[in-house]
N, C-alpha and C positions, 0 to 999 in steps of 0.2 A: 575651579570647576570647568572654564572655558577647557582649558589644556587639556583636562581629563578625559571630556567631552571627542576632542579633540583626537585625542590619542585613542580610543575605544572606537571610534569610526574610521582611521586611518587601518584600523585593524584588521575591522569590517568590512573594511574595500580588498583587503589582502584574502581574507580568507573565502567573500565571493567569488575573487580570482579563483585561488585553490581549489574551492568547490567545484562552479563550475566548466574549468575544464577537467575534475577527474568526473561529474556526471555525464558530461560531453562524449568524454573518452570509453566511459562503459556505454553510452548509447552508441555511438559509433561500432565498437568491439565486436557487439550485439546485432545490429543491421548488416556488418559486413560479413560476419558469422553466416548469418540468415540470408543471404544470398549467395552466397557460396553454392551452399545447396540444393535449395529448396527449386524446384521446376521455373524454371525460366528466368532464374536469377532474380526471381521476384519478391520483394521484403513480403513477410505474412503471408508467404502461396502456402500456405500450408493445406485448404482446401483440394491442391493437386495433385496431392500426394496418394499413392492406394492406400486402401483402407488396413491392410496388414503393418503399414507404415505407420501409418496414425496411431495405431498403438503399440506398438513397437518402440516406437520415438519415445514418447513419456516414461516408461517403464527402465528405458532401457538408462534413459538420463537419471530416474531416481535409484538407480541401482548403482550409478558413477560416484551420485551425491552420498548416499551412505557408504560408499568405499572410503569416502574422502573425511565425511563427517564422524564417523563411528573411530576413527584413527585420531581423529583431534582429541584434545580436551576439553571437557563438559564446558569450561567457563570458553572460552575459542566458538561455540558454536551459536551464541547469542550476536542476532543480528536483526539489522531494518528498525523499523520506527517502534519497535516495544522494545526493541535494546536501548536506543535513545532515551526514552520514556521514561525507563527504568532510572537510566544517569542522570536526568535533568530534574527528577521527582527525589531522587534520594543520595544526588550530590556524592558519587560517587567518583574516585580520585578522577577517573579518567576515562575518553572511550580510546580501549586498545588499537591500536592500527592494523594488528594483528586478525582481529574480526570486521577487521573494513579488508582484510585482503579475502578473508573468506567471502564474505557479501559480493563483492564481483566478482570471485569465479565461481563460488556458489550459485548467484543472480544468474548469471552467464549462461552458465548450465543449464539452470532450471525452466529459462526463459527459451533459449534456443531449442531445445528437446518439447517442446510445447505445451510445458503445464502453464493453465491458465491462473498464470498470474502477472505483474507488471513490474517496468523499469524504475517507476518512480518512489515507493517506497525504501528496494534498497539505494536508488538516486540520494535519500535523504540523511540516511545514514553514512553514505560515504562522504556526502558536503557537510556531513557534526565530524566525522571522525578528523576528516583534514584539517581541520579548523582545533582539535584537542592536539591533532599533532603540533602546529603551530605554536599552539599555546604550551606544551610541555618544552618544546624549544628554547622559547622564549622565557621561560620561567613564569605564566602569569599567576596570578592569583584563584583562588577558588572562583570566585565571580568573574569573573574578565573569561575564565574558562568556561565555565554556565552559557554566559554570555554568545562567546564563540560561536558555540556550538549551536545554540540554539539561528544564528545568524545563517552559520552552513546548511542548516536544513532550509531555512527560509530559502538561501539561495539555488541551492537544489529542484526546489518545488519552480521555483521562477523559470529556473534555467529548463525546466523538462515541458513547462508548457506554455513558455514566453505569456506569464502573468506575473510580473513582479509584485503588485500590491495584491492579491491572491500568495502570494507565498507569504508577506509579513503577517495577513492575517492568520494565516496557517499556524504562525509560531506560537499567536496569544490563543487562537480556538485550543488546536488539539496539543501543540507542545506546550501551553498552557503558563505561556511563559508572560510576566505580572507585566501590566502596560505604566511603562515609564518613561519621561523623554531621554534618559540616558543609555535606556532599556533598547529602547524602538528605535533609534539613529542608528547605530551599529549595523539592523537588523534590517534597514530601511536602504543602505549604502551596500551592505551584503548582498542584498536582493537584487538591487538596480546592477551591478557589476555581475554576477549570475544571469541576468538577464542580456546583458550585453556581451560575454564569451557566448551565450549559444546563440544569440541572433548574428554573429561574425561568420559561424558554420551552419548555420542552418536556415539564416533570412530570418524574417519578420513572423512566417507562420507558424500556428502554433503545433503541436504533436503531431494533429490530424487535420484533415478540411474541414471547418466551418463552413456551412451552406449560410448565402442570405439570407435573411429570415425577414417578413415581414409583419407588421404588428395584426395581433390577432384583434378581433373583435371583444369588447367587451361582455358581451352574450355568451364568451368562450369561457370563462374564470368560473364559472360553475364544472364546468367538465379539468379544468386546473385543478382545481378543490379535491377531488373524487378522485384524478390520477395522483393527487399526493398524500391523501388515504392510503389508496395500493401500495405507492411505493412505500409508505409508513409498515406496513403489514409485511412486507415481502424484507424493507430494511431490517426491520426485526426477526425476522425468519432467517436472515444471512448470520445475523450477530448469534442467535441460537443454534445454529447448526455450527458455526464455529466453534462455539463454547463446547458441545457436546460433542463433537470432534478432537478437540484439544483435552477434555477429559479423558476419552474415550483410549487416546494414545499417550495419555503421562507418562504411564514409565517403561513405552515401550519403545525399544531400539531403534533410530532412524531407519533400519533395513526394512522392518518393516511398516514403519509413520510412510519413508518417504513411496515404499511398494505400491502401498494403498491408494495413496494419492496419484500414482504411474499408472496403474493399472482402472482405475477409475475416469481418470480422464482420456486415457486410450480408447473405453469402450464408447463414451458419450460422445467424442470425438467422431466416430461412425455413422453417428446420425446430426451431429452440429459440428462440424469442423470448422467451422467459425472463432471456436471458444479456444484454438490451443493461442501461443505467445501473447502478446499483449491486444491482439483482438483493435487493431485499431483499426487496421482493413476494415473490418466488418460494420463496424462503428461510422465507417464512409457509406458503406451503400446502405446503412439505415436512413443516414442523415437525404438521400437519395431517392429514398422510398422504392428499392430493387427488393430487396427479399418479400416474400409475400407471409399471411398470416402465421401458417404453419410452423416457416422456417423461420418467424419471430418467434416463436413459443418455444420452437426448441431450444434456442440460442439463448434465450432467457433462463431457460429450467437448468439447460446444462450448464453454460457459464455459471450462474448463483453456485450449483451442488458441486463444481468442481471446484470452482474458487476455495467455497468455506473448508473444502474440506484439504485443500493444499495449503489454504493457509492454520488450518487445526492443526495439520499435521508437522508445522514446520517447518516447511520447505521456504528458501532462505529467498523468497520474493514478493512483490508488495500488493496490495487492494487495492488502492488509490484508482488506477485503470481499471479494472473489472467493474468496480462500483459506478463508474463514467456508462460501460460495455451497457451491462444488467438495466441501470435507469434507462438508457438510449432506446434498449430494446423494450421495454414499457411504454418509453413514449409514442416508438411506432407501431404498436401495436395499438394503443387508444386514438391514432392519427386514423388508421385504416378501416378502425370500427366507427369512427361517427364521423368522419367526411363524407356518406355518400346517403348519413341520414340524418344527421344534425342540422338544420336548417341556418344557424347561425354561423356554421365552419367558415373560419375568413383565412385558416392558416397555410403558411407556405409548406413545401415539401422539407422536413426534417426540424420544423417548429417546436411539435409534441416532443419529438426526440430528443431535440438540445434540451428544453426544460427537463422531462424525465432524468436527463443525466446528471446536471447540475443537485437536482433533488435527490435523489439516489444519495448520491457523494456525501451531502450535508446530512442525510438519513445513519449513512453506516458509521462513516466519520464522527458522527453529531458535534458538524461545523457549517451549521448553516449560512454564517456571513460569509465564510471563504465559498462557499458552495455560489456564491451570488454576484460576487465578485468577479468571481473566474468566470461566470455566464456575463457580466458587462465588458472581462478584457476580453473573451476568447471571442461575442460578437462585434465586437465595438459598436454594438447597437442600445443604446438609454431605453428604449421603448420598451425594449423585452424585460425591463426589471419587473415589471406592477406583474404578468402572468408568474416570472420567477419567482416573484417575492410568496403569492400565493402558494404555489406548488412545493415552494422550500417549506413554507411554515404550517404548513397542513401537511407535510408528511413528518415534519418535528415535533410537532405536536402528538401523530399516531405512532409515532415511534415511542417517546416518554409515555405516554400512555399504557402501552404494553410493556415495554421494559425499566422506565427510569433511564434517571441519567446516565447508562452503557453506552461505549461504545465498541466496536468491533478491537480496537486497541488496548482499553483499558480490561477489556476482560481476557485475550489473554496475557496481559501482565500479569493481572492476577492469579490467571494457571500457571505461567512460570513462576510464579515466589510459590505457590504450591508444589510445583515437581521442582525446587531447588530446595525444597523443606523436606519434600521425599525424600532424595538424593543424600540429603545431610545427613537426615536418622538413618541411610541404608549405609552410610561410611562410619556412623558412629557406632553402633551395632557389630561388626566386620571387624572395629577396632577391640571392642569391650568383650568381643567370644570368647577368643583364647585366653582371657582372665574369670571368664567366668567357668573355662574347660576346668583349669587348673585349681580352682578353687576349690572343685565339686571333688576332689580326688580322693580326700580325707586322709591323707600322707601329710602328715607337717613337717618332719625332713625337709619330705621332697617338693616338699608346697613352700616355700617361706614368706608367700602370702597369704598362707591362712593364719586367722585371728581367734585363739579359743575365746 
C-alpha cells in the first residue's frame, strides 16, 4: 500500500509539473497577446479602445472561432470544466489532447478578442488533459487515470491563483471527486507543484491585487447576511440565464451561438468596457473603491448577461473569473450604499468586495468551502473568515432555495448529453432515409428490401 501510495503521488508531482507549466504557458500566451495591442501596451486596456472597436473585437474573434470550430468534429469541440466533468462522472476512456489543443487556441481567441469570460476554466482542462496524456503514455489504469486528471485540474486552479489547498478543495466540491487518503495525496502533491511553477514566473501574488482588509465590526454581519441573499438571487439568475441560453442555442451552428455572444458583448461593452477579457483590471479598482455607483451597476449587469450568455453559447472559455468580476461588483456596490449611512461601517476600502466575490464564486460554482478557502489564501487574513463564512452560507443557502442543488456546470452538462442525443437521432435518421425511400417504391425487383 506504502509503494502504491508512493508511486500515485510521485505521479502527482509529475503531472502538477505538466499542468502547471502548460496553464502558465497559455496565461502567459494571453497577456503577451494582450499587449501587443491594446493602447499603451497595457494588459486589460481594453477600456481605451473606440467604441467601434469594442465591438468589433468580440464579433469579429467569434466569427474566427466558428471558422475554426464549424470545420472540426462535433466530439473535437468539447472543452473546459463540463468536458472534464463529463470524463470524471462517466469514466470515459480518456480526455483527448486533441480538444486541450482546441481549448487554448480557442481560450486564446476568445479571451483576447474580449469576450467576457476567463483563463481559468479552460486553465483546468488543459492541467486534466496533460495529466490523461501522461497517463496514456504510461499505460495507467482506469483509476490512476481518474485520478490524474482530476489532480491536473486541482493544479491548474492552484497555479492560476496561487491557492493550493483552494485548488484540492475544488477537486472534492465541483469535480466531485470521493475524499480518500490515497485519493487526496496525489491531488495534494499535484497542487503544491502547480503552485510552485507559477510562483517561479509570476511571485508570490496572486491573479489580481488583494487590498488589506481590516476586520469589520461585528454590527456589520447583518448587512453580510442581506449581501449574500443578493448574491444568492443574482447567482441563481446567472445559472438561469445560462441554461436558457444553452437551450435557446442547442442545435444551432456555432456561426451563429458564437455571433450572438460577439455581438452582444460588443454592444454592452459601450457602456461597461470593463466587462471584456478577464476583467481583472477592473476587479482592482473595485477593490479600490474608484468606479462610482453607476459604473458598479453597469459592470454588474453587463458582465452577468455577457458572461451567461458566452458561456450558454459555447464559447470555449471559463466562469470561474467572472463570477470572482459580478460578486466584486455587488460587493462595492453595498460598500458605497451603507458607508456613509450605516452607523456601525468599520470596513476598509474593497472589504464588501472581496467577500461579495468569494460568495458569488461558492454561489454559481455551488462550492462554498473552496469559495472560503481562497478568501483565507488570497488574504492571508483568519479574521475575514467569520464575515465570509456568513456571506458564503447565506447566499448558499438562497441559491438551493431557488434552484436546488444546480450548478452553473452541472447544467450545462446536462444540455450537452441533450444536444448529443439531438445530434445522435439527427445522424440516425440521415442514416435510415434512403431505406425507408427505397422501401416505399413498391417495386420488388427493384426493392430487394422489400418484404411481402
Amino acid at each position: 500500500m506504502d509503494k502504491l501510495l508512493l508511486r500515485i503521488s510521485l505521479l502527482g508531482a509529475i503531472t502538477g509539473f505538466m499542468a502547471g507549466v502548460l496553464v502558465t504557458l497559455f496565461r502567459l500566451t494571453i497577456e503577451l497577446s494582450q499587449t501587443a495591442f491594446l493602447p499603451d501596451n497595457h494588459l486589460g486596456n481594453y477600456e481605451a479602445l473606440p467604441g467601434w472597436l469594442r465591438f468589433m473585437l468580440p464579433v469579429t474573434g467569434a466569427l474566427l472561432l466558428a471558422l475554426i470550430f464549424e470545420r472540426l468534429p462535433a466530439g473535437q469541440r468539447a472543452v473546459g470544466i463540463v468536458h472534464l466533468l463529463d470524463y470524471l462522472r462517466f469514466r470515459k476512456l480518456n480526455l483527448p489532447f486533441s480538444n486541450a489543443l482546441v481549448q487554448f487556441f480557442g481560450g486564446l481567441i476568445t479571451i483576447v478578442s474580449g469576450h467576457s469570460v476567463d483563463r481559468e476554466g479552460p486553465g483546468v482542462h488543459l492541467g486534466a488533459a496533460s495529466a490523461s496524456l501522461l497517463s496514456e503514455k504510461l499505460k495507467l489504469d482506469e483509476d490512476e487515470n481518474y485520478l490524474l486528471a482530476a489532480a491536473g485540474g486541482a493544479a491548474a486552479i492552484a497555479a492560476a491563483f496561487n491557492t493550493p489547498l483552494a485548488g484540492v478543495i475544488f477537486v472534492i466540491e465541483v469535480l466531485r471527486v470521493r475524499y480518500a487518503i490515497n485519493n487526496i495525496v496525489p491531488v495534494i502533491v499535484a497542487s503544491v507543484v502547480g503552485t510552485v511553477i507559477s510562483r517561479i514566473v509570476y511571485g508570490e501574488s496572486p491573479a489580481f491585487a488583494v487590498p488589506a482588509l481590516s476586520i469589520c465590526s461585528l454590527a456589520e454581519l447583518p448587512i453580510m447576511m442581506l449581501m449574500g441573499v443578493v448574491i444568492g438571487i443574482l447567482g441563481t439568475g446567472f445559472i438561469v440565464a445560462v441554461r436558457h441560453t444553452a437551450k435557446l442555442t442547442l442545435t444551432w451552428r456555432p456561426l451563429y451561438a458564437f455571433v450572438l455572444a460577439g455581438v452582444l458583448t460588443g454592444l454592452l461593452a459601450q457602456w461597461a468596457p470593463g466587462i471584456m477579457g478577464v476583467s481583472y483590471d477592473a476587479l482592482s479598482r473595485i477593490f479600490n473603491n474608484e468606479p462610482g455607483l453607476q459604473a458598479l451597476f453597469l459592470l454588474l449587469f453587463a458582465k452577468l448577461i455577457a458572461t451567461a450568455v458566452s458561456i450558454g453559447a459555447r464559447l470555449p472559455g471559463g466562469l470561474i473569473g467572472p463570477s470572482l468580476i459580478i460578486g466584486g461588483a455587488v460587493g462595492g456596490l453595498t460598500e458605497l450604499l451603507i458607508k456613509d449611512w450605516y452607523p456601525f461601517y468599520a470596513g476598509s476600502a474593497g472589504f464588501y468586495a472581496m467577500i461579495g466575490m468569494v460568495a458569488m464564486m461558492g454561489a454559481i460554482l455551488r462550492a462554498p468551502l473552496s469559495a472560503l478557502v481562497a478568501l483565507m489564501e488570497l488574504t492571508g487574513n483568519l479574521h475575514v473568515i467569520l464575515p465570509g463564512m456568513i456571506a458564503v452560507v447565506t447566499a448558499e443557502i438562497a441559491t438551493r432555495a431557488l434552484i436546488g442543488d444546480v450548478s452553473a456546470f452541472t447544467t450545462m452538462l446536462k444540455i450537452q448529453h441533450e444536444r448529443e442525443a439531438v445530434q445522435h437521432d439527427a445522424e440516425q435518421d440521415s442514416i435510415a432515409q434512403p431505406l425507408e425511400l427505397e422501401t416505399d417504391t413498391g417495386d420488388t425487383e427493384k426493392n430487394p428490401l422489400k418484404i411481402d
